[in-house]
Gaussian input, Z-matrix of N, CA and C with variables (Angstrom, degrees):
# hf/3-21g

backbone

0 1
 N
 C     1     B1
 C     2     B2     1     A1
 N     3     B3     2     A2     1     D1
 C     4     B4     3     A3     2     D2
 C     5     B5     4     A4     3     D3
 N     6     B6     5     A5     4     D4
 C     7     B7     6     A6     5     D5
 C     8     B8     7     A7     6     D6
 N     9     B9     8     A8     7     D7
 C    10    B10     9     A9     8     D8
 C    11    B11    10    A10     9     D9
 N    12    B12    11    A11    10    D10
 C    13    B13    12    A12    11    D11
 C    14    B14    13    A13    12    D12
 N    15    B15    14    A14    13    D13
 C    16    B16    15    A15    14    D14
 C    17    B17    16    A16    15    D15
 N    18    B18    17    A17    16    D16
 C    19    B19    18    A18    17    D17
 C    20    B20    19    A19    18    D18
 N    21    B21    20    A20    19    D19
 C    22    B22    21    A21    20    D20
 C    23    B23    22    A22    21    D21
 N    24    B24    23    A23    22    D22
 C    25    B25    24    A24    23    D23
 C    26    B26    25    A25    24    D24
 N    27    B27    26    A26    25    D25
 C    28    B28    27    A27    26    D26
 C    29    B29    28    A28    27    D27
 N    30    B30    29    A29    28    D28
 C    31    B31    30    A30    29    D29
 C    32    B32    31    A31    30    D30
 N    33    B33    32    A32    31    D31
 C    34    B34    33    A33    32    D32
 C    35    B35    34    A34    33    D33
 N    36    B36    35    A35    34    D34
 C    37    B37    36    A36    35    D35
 C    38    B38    37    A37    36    D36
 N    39    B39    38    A38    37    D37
 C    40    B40    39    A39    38    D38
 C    41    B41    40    A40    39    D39
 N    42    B42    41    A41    40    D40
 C    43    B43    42    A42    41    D41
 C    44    B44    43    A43    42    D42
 N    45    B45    44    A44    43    D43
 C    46    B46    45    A45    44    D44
 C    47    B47    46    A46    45    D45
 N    48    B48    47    A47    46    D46
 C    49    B49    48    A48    47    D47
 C    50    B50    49    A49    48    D48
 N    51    B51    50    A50    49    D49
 C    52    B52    51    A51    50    D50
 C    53    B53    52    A52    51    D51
 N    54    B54    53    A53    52    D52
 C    55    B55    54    A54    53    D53
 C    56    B56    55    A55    54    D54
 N    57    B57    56    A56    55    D55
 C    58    B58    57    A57    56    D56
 C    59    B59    58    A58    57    D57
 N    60    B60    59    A59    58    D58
 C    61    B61    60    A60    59    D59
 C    62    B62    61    A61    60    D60
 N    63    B63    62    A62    61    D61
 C    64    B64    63    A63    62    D62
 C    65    B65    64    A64    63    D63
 N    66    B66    65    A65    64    D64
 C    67    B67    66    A66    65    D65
 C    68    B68    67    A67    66    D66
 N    69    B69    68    A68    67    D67
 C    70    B70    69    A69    68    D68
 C    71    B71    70    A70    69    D69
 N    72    B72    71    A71    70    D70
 C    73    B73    72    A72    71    D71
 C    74    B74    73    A73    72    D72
 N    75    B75    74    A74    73    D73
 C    76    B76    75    A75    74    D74
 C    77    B77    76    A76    75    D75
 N    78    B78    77    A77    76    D76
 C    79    B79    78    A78    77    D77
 C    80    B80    79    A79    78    D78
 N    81    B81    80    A80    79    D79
 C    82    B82    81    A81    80    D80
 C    83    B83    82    A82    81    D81
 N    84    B84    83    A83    82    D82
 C    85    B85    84    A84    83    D83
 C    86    B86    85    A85    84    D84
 N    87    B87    86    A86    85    D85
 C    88    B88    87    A87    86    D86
 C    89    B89    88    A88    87    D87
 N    90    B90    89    A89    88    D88
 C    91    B91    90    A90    89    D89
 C    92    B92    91    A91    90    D90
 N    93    B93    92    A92    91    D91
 C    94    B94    93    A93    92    D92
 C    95    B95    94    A94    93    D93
 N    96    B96    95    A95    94    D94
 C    97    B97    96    A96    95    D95
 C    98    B98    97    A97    96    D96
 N    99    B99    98    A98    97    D97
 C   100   B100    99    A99    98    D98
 C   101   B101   100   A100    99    D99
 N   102   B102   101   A101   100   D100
 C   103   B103   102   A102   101   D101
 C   104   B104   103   A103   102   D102
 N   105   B105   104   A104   103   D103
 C   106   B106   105   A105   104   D104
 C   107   B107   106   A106   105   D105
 N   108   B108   107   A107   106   D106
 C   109   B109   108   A108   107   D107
 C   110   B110   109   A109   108   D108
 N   111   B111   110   A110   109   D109
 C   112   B112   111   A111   110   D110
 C   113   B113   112   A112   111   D111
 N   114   B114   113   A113   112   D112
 C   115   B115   114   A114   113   D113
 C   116   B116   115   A115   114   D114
 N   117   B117   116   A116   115   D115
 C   118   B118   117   A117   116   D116
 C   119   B119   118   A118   117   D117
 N   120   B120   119   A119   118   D118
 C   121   B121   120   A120   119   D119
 C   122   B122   121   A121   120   D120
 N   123   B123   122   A122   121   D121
 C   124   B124   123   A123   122   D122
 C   125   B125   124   A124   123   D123
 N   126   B126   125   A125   124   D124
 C   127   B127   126   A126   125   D125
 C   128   B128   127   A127   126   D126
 N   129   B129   128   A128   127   D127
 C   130   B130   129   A129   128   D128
 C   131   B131   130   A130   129   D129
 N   132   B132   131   A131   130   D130
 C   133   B133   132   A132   131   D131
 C   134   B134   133   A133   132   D132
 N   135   B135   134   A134   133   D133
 C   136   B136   135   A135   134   D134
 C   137   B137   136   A136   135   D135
 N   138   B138   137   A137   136   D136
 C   139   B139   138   A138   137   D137
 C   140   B140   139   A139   138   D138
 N   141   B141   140   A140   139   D139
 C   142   B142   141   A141   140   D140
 C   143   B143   142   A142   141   D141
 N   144   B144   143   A143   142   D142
 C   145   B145   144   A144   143   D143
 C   146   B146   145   A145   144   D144
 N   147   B147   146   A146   145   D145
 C   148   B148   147   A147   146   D146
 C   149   B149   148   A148   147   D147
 N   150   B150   149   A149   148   D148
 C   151   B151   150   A150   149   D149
 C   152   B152   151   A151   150   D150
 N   153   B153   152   A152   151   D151
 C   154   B154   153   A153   152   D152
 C   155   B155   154   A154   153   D153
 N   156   B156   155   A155   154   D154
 C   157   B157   156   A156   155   D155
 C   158   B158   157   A157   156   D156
 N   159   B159   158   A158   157   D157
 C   160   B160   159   A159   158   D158
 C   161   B161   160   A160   159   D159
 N   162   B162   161   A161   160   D160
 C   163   B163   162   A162   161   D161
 C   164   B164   163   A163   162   D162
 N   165   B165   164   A164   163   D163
 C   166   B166   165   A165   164   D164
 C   167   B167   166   A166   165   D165
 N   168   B168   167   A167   166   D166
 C   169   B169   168   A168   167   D167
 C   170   B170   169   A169   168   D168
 N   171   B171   170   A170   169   D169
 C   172   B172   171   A171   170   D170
 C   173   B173   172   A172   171   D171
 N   174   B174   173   A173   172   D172
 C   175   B175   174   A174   173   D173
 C   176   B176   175   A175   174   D174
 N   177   B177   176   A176   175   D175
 C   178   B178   177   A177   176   D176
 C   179   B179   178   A178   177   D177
 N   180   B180   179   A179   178   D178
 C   181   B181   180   A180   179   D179
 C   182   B182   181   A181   180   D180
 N   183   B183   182   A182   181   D181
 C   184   B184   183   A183   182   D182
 C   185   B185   184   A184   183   D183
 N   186   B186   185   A185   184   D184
 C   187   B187   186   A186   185   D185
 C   188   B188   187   A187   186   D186
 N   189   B189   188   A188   187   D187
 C   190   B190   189   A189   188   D188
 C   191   B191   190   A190   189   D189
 N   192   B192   191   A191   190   D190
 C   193   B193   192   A192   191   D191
 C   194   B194   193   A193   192   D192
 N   195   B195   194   A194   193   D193
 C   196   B196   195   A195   194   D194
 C   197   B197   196   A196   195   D195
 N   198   B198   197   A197   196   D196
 C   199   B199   198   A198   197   D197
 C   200   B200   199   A199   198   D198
 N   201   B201   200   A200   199   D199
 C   202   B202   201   A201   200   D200
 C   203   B203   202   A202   201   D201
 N   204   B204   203   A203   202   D202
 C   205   B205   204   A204   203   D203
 C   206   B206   205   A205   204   D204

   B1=1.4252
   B2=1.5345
   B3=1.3283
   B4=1.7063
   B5=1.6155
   B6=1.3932
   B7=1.4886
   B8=2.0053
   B9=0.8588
   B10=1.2960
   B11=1.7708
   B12=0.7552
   B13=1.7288
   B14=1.4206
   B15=1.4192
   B16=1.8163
   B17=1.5843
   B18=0.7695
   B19=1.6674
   B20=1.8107
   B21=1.6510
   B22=1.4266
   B23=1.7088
   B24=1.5542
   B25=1.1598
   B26=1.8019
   B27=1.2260
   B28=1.8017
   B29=1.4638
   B30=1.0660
   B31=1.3542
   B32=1.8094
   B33=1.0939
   B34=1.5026
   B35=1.4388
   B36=1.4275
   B37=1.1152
   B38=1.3933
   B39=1.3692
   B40=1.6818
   B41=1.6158
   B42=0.9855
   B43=1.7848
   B44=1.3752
   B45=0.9679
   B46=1.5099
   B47=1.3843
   B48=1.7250
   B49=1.6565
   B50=2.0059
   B51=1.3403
   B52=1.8625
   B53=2.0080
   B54=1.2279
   B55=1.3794
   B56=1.9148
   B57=1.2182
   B58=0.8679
   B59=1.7264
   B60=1.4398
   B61=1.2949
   B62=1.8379
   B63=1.2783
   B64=1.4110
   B65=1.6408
   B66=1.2459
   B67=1.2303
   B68=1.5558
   B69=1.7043
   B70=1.5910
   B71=1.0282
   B72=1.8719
   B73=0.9963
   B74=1.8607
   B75=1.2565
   B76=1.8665
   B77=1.3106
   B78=1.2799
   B79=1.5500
   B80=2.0643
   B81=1.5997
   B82=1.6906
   B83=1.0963
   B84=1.1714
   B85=1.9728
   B86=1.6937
   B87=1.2053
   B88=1.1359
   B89=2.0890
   B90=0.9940
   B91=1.7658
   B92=1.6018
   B93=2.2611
   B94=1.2914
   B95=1.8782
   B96=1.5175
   B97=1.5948
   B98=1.4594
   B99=1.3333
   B100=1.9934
   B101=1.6278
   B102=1.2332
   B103=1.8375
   B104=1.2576
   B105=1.5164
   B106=1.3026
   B107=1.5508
   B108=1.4175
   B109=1.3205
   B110=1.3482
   B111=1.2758
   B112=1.4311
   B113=1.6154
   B114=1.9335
   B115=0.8152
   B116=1.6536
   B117=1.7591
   B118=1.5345
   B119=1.5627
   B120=1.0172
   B121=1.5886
   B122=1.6302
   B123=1.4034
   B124=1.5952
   B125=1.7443
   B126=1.3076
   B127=1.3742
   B128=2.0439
   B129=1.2711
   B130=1.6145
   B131=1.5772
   B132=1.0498
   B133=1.2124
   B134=1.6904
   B135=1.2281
   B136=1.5844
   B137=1.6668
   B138=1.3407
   B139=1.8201
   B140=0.9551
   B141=1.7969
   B142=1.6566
   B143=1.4205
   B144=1.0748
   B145=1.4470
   B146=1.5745
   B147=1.3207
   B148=1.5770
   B149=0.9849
   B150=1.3921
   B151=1.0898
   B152=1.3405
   B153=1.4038
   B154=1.6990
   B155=1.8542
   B156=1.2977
   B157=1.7328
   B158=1.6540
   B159=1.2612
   B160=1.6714
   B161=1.8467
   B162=0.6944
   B163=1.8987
   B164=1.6677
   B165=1.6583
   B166=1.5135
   B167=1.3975
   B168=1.6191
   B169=1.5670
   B170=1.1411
   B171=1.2687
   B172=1.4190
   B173=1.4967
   B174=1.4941
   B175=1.7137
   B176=1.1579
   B177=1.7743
   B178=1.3377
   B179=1.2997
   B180=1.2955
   B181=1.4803
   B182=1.2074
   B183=1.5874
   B184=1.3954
   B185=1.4725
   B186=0.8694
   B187=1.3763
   B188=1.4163
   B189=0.9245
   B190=1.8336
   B191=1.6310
   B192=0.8989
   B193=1.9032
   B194=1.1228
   B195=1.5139
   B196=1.2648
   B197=1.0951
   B198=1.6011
   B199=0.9291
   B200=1.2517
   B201=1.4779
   B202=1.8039
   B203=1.6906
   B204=1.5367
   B205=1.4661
   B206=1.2092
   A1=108.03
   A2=102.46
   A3=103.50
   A4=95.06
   A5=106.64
   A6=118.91
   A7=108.69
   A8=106.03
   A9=120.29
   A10=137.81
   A11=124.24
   A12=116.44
   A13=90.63
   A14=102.78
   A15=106.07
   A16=117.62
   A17=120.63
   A18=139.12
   A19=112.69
   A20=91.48
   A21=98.05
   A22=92.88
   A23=111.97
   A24=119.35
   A25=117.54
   A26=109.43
   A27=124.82
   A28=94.81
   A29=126.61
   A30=126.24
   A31=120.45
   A32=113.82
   A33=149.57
   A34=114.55
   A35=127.80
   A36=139.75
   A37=107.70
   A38=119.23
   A39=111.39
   A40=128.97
   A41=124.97
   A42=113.05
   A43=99.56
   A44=116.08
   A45=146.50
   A46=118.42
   A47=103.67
   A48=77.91
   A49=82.63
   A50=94.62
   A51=83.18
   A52=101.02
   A53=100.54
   A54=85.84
   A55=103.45
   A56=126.51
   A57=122.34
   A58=88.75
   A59=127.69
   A60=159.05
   A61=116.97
   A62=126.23
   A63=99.77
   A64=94.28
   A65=101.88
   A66=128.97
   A67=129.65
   A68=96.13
   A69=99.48
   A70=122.70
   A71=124.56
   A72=126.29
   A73=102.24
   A74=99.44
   A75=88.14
   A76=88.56
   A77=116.04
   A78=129.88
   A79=94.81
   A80=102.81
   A81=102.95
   A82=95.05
   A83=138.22
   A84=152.28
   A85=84.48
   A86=105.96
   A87=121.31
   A88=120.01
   A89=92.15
   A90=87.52
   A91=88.57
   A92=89.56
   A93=83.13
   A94=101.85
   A95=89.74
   A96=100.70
   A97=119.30
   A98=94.96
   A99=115.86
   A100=84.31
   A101=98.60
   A102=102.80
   A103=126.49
   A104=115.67
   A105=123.87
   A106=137.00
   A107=119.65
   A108=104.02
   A109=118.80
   A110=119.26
   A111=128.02
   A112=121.43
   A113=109.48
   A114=143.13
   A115=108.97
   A116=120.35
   A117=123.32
   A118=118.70
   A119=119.68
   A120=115.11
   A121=123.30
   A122=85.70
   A123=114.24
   A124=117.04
   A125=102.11
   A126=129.39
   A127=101.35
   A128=104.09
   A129=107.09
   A130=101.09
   A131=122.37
   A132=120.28
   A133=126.41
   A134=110.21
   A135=132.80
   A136=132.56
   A137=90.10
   A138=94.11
   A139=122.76
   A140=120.98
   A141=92.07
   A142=101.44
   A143=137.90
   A144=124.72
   A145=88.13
   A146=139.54
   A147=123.32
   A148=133.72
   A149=138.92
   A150=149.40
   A151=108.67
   A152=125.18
   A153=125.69
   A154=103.32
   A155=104.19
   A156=109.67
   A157=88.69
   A158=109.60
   A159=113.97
   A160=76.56
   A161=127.53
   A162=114.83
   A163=112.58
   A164=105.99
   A165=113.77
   A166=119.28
   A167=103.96
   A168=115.91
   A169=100.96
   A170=149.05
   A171=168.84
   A172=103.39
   A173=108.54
   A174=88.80
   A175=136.42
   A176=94.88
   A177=101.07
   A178=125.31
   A179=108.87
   A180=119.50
   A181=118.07
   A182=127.85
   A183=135.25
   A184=123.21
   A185=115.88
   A186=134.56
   A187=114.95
   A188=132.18
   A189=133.78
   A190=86.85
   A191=155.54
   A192=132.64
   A193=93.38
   A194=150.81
   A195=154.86
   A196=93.69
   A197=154.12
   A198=150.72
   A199=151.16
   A200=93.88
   A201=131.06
   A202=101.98
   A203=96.13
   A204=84.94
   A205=125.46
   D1=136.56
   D2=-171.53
   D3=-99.57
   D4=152.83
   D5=-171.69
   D6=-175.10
   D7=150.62
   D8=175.46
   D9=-62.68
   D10=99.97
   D11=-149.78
   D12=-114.65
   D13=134.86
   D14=166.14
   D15=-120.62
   D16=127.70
   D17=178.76
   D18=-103.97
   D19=155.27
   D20=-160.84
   D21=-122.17
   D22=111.82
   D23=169.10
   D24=-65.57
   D25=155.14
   D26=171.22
   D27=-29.59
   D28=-81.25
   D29=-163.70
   D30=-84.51
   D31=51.02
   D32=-164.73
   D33=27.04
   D34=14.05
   D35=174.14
   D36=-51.65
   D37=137.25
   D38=168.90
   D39=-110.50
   D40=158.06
   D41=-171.12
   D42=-150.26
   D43=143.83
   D44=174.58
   D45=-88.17
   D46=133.21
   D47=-171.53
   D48=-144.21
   D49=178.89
   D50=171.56
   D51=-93.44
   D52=156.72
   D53=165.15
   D54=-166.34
   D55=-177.15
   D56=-159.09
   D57=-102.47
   D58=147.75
   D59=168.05
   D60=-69.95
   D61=98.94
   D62=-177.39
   D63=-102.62
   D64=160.36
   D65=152.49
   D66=-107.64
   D67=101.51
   D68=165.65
   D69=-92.51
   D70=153.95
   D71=179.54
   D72=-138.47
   D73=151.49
   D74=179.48
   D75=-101.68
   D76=169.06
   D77=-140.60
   D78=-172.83
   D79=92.95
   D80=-176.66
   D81=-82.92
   D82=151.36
   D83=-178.20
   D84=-144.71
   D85=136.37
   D86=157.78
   D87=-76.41
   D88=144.21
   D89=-173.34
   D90=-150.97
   D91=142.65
   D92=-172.99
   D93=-109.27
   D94=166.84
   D95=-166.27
   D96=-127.11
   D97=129.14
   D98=-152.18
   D99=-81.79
   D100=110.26
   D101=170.66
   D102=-75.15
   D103=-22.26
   D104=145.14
   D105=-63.89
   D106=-41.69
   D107=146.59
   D108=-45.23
   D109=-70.96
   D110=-168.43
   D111=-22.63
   D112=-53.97
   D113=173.83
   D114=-48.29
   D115=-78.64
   D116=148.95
   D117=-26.85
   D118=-31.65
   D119=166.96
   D120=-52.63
   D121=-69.01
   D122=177.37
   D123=-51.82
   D124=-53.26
   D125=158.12
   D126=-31.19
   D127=-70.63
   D128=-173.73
   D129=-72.02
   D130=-62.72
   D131=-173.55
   D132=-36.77
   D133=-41.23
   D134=148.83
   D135=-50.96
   D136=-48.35
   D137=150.68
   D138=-66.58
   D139=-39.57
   D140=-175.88
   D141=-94.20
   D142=39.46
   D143=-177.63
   D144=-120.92
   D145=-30.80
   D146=144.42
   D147=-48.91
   D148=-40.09
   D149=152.79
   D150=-48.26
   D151=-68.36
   D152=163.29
   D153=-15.16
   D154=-61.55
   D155=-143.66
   D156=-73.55
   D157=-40.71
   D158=-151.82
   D159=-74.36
   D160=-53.26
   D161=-160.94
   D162=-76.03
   D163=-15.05
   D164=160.90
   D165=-72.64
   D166=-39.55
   D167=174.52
   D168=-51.71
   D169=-65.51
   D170=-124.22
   D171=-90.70
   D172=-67.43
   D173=164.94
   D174=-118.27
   D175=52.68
   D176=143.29
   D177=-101.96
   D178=-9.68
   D179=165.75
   D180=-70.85
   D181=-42.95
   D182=126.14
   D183=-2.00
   D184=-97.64
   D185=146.88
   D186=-9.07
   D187=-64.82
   D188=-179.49
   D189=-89.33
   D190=-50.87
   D191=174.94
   D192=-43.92
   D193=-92.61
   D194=-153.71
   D195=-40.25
   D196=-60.33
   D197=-114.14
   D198=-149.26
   D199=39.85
   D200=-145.36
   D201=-65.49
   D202=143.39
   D203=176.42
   D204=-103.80

């Protein structure tokens, strides 16, 4: 569908141009989901977020030795 599109140049000037019109639509599809992956996901994702905390713990303890108040 042809229709009119306006754009905003650097220096806020505006211009008109022709351009084509889309039409979106959302579109639900069902998709199926491996609960075992899912599970192994969660599984890793959880490890490294201990690992995350324990090496944040670490220098922040770091962090306050260096940095006594």
């Amino acid at each position: 569908m042809k229709t009119t599109c306006v754009s905003e140049l650097p220096d806020s000037t505006e211009i008109r141009t022709a351009c084509e019109e889309v039409d979106v639509r959302d579109v639900k599809v069902p998709v199926a989901i491996d609960l075992n992956a899912e599970k192994a996901k969660l599984a890793s994702l959880e490890e490294r977020q201990r690992a995350l905390r324990a090496n944040a713990d670490t220098l922040r303890q770091q962090c306050i030795a260096a940095n006594p108040e």
